[in-house]
Backbone as CSV, one residue per row, in Angstrom:
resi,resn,N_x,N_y,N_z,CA_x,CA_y,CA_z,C_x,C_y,C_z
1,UNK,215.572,-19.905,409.773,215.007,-20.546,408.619,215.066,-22.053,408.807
2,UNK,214.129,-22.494,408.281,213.846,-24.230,408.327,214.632,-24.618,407.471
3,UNK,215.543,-25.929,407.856,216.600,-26.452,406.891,216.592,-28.023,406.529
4,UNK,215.316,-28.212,405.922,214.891,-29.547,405.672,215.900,-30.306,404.905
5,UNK,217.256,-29.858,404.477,218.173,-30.874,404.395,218.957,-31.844,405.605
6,UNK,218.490,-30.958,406.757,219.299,-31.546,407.926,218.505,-32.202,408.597
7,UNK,217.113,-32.197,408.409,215.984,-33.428,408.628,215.212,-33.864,408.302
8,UNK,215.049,-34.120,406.816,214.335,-34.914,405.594,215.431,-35.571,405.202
9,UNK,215.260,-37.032,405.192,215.860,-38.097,404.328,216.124,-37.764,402.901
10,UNK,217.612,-37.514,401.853,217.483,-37.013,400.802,216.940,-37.714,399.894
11,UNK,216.044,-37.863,399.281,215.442,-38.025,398.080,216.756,-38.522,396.655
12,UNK,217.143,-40.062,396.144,217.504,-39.797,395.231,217.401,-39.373,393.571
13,UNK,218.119,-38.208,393.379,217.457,-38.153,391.790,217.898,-39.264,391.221
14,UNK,217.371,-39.292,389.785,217.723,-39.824,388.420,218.724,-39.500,388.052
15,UNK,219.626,-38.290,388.236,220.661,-37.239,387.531,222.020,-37.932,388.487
16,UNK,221.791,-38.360,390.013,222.781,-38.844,390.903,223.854,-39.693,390.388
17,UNK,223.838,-40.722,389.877,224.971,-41.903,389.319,225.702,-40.906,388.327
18,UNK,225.173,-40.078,387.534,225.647,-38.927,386.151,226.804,-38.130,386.982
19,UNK,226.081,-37.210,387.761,226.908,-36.046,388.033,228.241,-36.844,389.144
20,UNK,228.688,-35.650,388.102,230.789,-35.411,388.385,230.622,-34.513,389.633
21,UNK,231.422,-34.482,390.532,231.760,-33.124,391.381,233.220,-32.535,390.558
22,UNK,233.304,-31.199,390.505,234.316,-30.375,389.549,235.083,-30.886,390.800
23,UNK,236.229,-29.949,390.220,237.449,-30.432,390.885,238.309,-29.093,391.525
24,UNK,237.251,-28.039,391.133,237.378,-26.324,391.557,236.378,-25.656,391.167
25,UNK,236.308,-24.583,391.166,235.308,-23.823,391.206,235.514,-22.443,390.458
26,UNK,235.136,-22.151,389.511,235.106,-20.550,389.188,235.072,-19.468,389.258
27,UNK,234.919,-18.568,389.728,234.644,-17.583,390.599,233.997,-16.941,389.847
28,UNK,232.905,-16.122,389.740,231.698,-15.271,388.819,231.085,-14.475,389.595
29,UNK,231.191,-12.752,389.198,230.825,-12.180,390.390,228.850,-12.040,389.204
30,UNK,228.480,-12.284,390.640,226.760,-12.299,390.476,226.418,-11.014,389.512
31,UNK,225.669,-11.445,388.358,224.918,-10.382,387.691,224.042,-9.240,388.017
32,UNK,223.353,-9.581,389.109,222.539,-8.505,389.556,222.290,-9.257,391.191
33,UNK,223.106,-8.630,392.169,223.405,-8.861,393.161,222.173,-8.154,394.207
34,UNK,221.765,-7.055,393.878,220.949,-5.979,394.464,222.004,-5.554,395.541
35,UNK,221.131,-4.160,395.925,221.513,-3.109,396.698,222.085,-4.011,398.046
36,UNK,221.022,-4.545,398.652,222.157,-4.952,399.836,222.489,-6.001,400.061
37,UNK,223.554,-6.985,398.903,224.420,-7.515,398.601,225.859,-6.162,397.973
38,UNK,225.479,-5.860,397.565,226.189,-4.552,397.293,227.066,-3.642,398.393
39,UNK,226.534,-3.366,399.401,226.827,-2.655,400.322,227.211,-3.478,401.223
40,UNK,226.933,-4.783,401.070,227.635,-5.408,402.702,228.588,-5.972,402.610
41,UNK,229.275,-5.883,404.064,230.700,-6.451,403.975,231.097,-7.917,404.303
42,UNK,230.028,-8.647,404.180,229.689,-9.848,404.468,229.866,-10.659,403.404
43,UNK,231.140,-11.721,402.787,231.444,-12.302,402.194,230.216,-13.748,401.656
44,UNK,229.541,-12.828,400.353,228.750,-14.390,399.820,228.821,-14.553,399.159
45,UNK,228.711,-15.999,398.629,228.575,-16.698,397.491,227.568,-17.789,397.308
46,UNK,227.104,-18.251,395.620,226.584,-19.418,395.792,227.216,-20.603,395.053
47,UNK,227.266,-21.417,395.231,228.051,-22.431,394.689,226.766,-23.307,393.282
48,UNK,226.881,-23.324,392.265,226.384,-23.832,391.194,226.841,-24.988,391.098
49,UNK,225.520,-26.010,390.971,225.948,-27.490,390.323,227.449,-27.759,389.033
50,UNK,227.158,-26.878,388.302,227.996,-27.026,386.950,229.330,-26.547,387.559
51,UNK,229.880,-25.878,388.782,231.281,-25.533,389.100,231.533,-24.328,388.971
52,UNK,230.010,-23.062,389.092,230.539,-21.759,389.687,230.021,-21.176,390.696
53,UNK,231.408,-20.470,391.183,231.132,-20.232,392.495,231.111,-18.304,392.477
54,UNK,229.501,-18.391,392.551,229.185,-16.878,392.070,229.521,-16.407,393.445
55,UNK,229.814,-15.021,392.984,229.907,-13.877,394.117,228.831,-13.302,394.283
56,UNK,228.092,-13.573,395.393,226.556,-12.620,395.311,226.903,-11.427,396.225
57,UNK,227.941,-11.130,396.857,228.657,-9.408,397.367,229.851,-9.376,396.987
58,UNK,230.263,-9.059,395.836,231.315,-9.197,394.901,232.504,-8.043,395.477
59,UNK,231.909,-7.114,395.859,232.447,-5.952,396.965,233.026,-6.368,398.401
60,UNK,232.338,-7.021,398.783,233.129,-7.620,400.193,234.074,-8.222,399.546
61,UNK,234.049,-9.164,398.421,235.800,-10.110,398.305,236.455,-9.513,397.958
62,UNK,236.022,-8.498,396.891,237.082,-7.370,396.629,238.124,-6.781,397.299
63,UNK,237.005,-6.267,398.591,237.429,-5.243,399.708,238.641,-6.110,401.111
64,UNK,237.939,-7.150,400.953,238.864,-8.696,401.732,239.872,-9.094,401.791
65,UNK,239.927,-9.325,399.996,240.811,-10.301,399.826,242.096,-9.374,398.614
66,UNK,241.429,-7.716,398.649,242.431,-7.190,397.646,242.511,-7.178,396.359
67,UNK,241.775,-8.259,395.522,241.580,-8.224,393.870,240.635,-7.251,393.632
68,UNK,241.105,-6.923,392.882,239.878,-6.102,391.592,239.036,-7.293,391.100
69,UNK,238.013,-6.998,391.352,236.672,-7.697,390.691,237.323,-8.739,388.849
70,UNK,237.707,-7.751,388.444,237.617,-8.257,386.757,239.480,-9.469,387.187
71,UNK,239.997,-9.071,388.190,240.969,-10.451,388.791,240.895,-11.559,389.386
72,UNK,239.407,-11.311,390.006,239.086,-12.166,390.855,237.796,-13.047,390.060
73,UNK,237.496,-12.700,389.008,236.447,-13.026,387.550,237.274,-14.349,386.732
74,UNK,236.607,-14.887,386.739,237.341,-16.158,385.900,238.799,-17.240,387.126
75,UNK,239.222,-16.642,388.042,239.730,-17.337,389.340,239.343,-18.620,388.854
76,UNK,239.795,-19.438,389.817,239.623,-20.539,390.402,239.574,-20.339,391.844
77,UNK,238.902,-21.370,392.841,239.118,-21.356,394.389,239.897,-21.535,394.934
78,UNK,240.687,-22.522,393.805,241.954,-23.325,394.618,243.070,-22.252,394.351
79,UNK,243.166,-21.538,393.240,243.669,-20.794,393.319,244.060,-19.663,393.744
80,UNK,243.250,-19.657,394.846,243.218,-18.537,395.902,243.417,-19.436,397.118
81,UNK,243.839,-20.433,397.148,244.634,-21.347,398.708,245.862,-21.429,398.721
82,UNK,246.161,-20.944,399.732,247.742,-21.346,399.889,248.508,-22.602,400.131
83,UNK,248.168,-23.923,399.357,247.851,-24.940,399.823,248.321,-26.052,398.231
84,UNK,248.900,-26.737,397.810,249.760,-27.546,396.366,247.712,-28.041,396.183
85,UNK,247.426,-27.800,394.343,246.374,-28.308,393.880,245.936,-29.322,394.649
86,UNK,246.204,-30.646,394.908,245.464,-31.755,395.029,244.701,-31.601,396.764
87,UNK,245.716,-30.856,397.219,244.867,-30.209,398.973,243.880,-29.527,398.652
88,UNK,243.907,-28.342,397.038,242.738,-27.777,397.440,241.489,-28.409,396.898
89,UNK,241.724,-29.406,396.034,240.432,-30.414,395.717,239.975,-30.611,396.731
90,UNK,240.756,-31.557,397.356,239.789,-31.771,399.114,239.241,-30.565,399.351
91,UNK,239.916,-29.325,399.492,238.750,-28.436,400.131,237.932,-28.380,399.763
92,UNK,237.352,-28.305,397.965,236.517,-28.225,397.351,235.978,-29.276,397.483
93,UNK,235.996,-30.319,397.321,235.163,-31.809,397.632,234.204,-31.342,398.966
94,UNK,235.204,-31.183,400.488,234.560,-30.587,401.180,233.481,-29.900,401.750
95,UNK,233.817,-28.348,400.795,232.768,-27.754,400.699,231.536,-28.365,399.571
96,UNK,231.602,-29.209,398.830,230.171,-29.831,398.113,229.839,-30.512,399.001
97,UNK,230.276,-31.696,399.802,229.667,-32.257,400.305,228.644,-32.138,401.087
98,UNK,227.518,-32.445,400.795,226.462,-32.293,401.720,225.848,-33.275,402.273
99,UNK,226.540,-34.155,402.621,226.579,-35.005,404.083,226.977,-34.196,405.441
100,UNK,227.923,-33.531,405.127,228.755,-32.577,406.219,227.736,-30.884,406.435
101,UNK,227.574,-30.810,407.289,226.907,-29.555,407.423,227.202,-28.654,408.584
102,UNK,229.050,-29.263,409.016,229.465,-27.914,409.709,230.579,-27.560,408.942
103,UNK,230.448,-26.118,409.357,231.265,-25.239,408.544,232.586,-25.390,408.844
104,UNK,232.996,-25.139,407.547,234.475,-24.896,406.923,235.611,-24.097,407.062
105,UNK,236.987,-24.502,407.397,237.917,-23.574,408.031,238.706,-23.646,406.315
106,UNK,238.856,-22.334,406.172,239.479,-22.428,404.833,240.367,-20.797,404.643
107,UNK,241.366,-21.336,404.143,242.538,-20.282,404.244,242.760,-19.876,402.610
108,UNK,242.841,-18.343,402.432,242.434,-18.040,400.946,243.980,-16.628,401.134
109,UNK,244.259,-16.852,400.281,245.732,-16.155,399.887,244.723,-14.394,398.899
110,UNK,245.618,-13.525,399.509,245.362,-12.088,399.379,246.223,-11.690,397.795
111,UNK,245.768,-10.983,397.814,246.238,-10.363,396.170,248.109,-9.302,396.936
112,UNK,247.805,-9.050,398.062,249.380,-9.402,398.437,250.118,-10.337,399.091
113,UNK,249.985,-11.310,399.091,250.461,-12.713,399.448,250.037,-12.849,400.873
114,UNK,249.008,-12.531,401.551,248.688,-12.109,403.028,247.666,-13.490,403.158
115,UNK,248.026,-14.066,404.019,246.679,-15.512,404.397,245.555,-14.825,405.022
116,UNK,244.317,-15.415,404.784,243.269,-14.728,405.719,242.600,-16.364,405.956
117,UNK,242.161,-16.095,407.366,241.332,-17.556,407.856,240.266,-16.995,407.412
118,UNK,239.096,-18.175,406.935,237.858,-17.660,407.086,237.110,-19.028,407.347
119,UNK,235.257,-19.418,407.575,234.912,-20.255,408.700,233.747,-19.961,406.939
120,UNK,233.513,-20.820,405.878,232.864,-21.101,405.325,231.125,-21.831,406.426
121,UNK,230.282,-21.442,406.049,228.699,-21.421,406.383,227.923,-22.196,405.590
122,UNK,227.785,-23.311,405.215,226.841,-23.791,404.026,225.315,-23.960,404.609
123,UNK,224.483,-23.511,403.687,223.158,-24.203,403.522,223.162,-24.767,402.102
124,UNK,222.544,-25.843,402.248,222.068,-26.288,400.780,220.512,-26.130,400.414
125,UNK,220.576,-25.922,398.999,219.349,-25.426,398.398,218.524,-26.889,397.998
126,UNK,217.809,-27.347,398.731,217.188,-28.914,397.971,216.413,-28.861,396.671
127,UNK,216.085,-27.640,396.683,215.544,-28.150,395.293,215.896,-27.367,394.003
128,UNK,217.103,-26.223,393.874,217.520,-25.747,393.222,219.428,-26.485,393.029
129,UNK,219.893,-27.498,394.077,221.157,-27.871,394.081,221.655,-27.053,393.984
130,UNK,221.688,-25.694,394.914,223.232,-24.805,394.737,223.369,-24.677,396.546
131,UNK,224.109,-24.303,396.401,225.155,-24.391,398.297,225.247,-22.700,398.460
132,UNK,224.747,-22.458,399.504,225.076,-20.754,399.901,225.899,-20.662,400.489
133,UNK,226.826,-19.991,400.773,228.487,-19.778,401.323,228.030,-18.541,402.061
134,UNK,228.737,-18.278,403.027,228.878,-16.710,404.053,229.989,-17.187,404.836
135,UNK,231.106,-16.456,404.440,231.881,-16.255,404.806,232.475,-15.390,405.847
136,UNK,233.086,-16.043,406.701,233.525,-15.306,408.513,234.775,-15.137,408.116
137,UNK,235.331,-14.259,408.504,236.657,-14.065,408.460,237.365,-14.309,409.775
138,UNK,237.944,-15.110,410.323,238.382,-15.540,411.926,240.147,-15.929,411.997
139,UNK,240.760,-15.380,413.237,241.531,-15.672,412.965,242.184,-16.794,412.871
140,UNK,243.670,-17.357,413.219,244.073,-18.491,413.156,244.048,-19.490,413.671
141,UNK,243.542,-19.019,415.260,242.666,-19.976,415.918,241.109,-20.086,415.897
142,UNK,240.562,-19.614,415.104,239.044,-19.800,414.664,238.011,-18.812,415.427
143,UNK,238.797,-18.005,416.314,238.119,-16.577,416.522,237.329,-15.850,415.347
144,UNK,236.099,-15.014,415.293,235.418,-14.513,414.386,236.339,-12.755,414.464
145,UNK,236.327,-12.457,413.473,237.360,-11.028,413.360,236.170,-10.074,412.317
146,UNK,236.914,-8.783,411.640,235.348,-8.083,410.714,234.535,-7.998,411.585
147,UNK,233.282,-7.671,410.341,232.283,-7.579,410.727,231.109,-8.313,411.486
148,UNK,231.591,-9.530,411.405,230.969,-10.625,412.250,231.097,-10.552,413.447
149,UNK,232.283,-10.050,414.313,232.904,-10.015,415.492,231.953,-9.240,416.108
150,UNK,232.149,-7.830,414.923,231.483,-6.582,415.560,230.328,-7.089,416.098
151,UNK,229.474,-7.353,415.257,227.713,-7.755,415.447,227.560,-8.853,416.784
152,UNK,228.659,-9.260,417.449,228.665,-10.416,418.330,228.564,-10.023,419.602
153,UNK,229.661,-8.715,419.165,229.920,-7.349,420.499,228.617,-7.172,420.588
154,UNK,227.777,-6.120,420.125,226.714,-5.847,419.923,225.729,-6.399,420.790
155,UNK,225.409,-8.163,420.497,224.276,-8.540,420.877,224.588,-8.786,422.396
């Protein structure tokens, strides 16, 4: 896919000097995700201007990271880092930034206290302002692990 944020000059809005960046993120699993967001084990999300960070395969984080959906509903991001608040702002700053457009090493704490690495993916949406997330699960040295690995074997 063509990613005219990474070579079109950004355009400033009117709205730019206004908007705040949050300081975390919400977690909201997607309303109507469809069938195959549903079935895959491929960790996504989209990140919303206003500070939520929908689950568009609400089943993969589930299945991942160990919460029940209605636990992992109303979250915070940072609150799933193993990491004192003001570190996980930076992460979150981080991941908004869209100056930066390589992906993200980010460590997210399990519903049994278990760390998992994972290798955050952004595209940004230019003309809707939301950030798409796909999440790798890799290990601690930044190896790809899951289902990502598999598909790597494969090709």
């Amino acid at each position: 896919m063509y990613d005219t944020e990474q070579t079109v000059p950004p355009t400033r809005s009117y709205r730019s000097p206004m908007m705040c960046l949050p300081r975390d993120l919400i977690l909201v699993p997607c309303a109507s995700p469809g069938k195959a967001c549903e079935t895959t084990e491929i960790m996504m999300a989209r990140v919303q201007p206003s500070g939520i960070f929908e689950l568009l395969s609400p089943a993969a984080w589930e299945h991942t990271l160990g919460y029940r959906l209605d636990e992992l509903s109303g979250k915070y991001l940072g609150e799933l880092m193993p990491i004192e608040k003001p570190d996980a702002h930076e992460v979150v700053a981080a991941l908004l930034d869209r100056k930066d457009v390589q992906s993200l090493q980010v460590t997210l704490r399990c519903k049994d206290e278990r760390r998992k690495f994972f290798r955050f993916h952004r595209r940004f949406d230019p003309y809707g302002g939301a950030i798409y997330v796909v999440a790798d699960e890799v290990s601690e040295d930044g190896r790809p692990t899951g289902p990502v690995a598999l598909a790597h074997l494969d090709a």
